[in-house]
C-alpha positions as CSV (number, residue, x, y, z in Angstrom):
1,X,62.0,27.9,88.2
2,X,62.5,30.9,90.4
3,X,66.5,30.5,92.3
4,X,66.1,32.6,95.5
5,X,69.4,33.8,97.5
6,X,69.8,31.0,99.8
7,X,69.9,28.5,97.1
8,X,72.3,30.1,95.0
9,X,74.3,30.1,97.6
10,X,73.9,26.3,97.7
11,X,75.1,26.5,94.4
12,X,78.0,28.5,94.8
13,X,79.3,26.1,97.6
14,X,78.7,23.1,95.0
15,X,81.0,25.1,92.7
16,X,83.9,25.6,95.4
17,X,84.7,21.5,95.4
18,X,86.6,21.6,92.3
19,X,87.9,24.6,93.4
20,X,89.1,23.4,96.4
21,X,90.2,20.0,94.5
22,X,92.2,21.7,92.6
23,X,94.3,24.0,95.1
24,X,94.6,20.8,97.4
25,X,96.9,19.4,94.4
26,X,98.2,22.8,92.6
27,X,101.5,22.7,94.4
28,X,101.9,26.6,95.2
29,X,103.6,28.0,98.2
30,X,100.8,27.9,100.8
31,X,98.2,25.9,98.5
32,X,97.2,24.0,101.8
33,X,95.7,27.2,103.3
34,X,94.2,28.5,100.5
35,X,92.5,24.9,99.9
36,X,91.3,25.2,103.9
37,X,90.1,29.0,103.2
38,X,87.8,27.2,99.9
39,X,86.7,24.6,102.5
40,X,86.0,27.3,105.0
41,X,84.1,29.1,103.1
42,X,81.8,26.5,101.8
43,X,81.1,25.9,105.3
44,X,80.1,29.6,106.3
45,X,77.8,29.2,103.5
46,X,76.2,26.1,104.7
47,X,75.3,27.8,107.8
48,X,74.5,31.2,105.6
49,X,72.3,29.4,103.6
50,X,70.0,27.8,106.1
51,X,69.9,31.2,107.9
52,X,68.7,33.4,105.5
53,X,66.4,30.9,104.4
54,X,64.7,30.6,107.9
55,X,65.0,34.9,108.7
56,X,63.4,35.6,105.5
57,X,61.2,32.7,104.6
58,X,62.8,32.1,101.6
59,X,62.4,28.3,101.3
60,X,62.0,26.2,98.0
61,X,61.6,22.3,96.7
62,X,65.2,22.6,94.9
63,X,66.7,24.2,97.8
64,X,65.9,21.7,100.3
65,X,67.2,19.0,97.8
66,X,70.0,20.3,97.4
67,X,71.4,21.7,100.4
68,X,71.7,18.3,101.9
69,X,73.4,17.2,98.7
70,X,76.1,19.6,98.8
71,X,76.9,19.3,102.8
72,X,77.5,15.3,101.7
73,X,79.5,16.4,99.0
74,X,81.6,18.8,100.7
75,X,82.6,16.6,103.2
76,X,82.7,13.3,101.2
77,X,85.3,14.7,98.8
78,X,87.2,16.8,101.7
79,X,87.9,13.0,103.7
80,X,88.5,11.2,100.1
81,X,91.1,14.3,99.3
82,X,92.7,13.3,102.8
83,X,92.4,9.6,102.7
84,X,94.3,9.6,100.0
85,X,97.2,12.0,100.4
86,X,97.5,9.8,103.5
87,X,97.7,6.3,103.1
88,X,99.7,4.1,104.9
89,X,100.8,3.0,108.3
90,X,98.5,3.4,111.8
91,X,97.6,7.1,110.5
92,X,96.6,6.4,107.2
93,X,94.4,3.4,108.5
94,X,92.8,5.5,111.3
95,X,91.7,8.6,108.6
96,X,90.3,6.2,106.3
97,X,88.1,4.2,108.9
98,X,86.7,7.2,110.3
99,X,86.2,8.4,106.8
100,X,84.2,5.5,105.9
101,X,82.1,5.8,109.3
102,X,81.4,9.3,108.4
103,X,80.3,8.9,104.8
104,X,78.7,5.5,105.5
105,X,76.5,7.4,108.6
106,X,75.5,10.1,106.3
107,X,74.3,7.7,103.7
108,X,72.6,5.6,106.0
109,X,70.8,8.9,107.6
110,X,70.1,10.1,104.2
111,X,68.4,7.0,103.4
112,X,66.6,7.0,106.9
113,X,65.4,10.3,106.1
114,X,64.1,9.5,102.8
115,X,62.4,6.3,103.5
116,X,60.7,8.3,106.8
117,X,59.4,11.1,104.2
118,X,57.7,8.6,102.2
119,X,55.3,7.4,104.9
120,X,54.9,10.9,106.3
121,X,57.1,11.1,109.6
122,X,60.1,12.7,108.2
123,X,59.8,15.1,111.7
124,X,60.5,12.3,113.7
125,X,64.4,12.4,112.4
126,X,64.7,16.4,112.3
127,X,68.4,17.5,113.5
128,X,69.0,17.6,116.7
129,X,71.6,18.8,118.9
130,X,74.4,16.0,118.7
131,X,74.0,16.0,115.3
132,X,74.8,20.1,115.2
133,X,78.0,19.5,117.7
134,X,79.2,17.0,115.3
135,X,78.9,19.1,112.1
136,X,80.5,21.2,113.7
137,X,83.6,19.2,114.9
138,X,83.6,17.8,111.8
139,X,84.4,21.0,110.1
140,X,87.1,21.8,112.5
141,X,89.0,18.6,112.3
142,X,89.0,19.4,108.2
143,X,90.3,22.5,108.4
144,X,93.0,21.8,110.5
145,X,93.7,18.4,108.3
146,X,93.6,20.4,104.9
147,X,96.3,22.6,106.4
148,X,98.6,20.5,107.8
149,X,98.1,18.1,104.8
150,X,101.3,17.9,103.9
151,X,102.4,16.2,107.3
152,X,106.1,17.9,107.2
153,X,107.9,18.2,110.3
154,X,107.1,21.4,112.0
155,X,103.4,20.2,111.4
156,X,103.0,17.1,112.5
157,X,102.0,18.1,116.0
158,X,99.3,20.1,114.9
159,X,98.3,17.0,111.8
160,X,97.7,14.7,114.9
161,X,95.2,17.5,116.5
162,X,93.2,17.1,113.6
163,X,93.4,13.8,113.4
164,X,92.3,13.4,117.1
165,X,89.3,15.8,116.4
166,X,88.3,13.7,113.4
167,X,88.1,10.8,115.3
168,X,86.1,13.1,117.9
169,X,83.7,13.8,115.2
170,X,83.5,9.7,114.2
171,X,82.4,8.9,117.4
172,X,79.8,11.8,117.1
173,X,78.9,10.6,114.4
174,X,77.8,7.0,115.4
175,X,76.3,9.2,118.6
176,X,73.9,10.7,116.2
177,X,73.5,8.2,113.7
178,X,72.4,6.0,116.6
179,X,70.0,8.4,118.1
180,X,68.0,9.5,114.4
181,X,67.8,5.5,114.2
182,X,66.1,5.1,117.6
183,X,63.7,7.7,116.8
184,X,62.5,6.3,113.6
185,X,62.5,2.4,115.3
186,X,59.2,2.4,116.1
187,X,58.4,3.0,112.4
188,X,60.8,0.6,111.2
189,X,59.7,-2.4,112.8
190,X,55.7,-1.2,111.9
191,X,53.4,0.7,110.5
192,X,51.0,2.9,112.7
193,X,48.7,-0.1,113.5
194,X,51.3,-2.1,114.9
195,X,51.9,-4.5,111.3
196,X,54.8,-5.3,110.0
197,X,55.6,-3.5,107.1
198,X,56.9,-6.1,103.8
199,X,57.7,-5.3,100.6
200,X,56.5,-8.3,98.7
C-alpha cells in the first residue's frame, strides 16, 4: 500500500496524542503551552491534510478512513484530558456535559455517515458550513483550555473564556448534528420507494 503525503500527515497527527498526553501531565515550567502548541499543531495538520489532498489530488481509501478517525481522536482525548483535571463543582459539571455532547454528536454523525454510505447517499450528509464554524470554535476553546489548565489565579479569567467558547462550540455542535440528521431523514424513515426500511 502506497502512503501519499496527506496521509502521513494523518499519521503524524495520530502520533502527537501521546505526545500531547504526556506534556499535559509532565509537570515542567510551562508544560500547559507546550501541550496547546502539540494540540495546535495536530490541528494545522488536519486542515494541511485535507488541503493538499484536494490541490494535488492526492486521495486514497486509508486516507479517507482515517482522517476522520484521528479528528475524533484528537478531540475525544483533548476534552477527556480536561474533564478530568477538572472535576468538581458547577465548572467541572459544565466541561464534562459539553464533552459528552461533543463526543456523543460525533459518534452519532459518524454512524449517520456510515449507515448513509451503505445505501449510497453518503453526499446527502457532506460538511457543511456550521459544521466548519464549529470545528473551528471547537479548536479555539481547546487551546485556550489546555493553557489555562491549571486554573491558578491570574488565569482563571482567561479559563472561563474557554470555557464559554466550549459551550459555544456545544451548542454548535447540536446545530450541526441537527441539521446532517435532517438531511438524511428522508432516508431514515424509507427507502427510495417510499417503504419502510426493517431489519428483520
Amino acid at each position: 500500500m502506497h502512503i501519499n503525503l496527506p496521509t502521513w500527515l494523518t499519521l503524524f497527527r495520530v502520533l502527537l496524542l501521546p505526545v500531547m498526553v504526556l506534556v499535559f501531565y509532565w509537570q515542567f515550567p510551562g508544560h500547559n503551552i507546550t501541550a496547546a502548541v502539540v494540540f495546535l499543531l495536530a490541528a494545522i495538520t488536519d486542515w494541511l491534510d485535507g488541503y493538499l489532498a484536494r490541490r494535488m489530488n492526492l486521495t486514497s481509501a486509508f486516507g479517507a478512513f482515517l482522517d476522520p478517525v484521528a479528528d475524533k481522536l484528537m478531540v475525544a482525548v483533548t476534552l477527556f484530558l480536561l474533564v478530568e483535571s477538572h472535576r468538581g463543582g458547577w465548572s467541572g459539571v459544565v466541561m464534562a456535559i459539553t464533552a459528552a455532547i461533543i463526543v456523543g454528536r460525533e459518534i452519532s454523525v459518524s454512524a449517520l455517515r456510515e449507515w448513509m454510505a451503505e445505501i449510497g447517499m453518503r453526499a446527502t450528509v457532506k460538511v457543511a458550513f456550521i459544521g466548519k464554524l464549529k470545528t473551528v470554535m471547537q479548536m479555539v476553546a481547546l487551546v485556550v483550555l489546555i493553557v489555562q489548565h491549571e486554573k491558578s489565579a491570574e488565569a482563571l479569567r482567561l479559563y472561563h473564556i474557554g470555557e464559554v467558547l466550549l459551550v459555544i462550540a456545544g451548542i454548535l455542535t447540536i446545530w450541526s448534528g441537527l441539521y446532517y440528521l435532517r438531511a438524511a431523514w428522508p432516508s431514515l424513515k424509507g427507502d427510495a420507494t417510499g417503504h419502510v426500511r426493517r431489519d428483520d
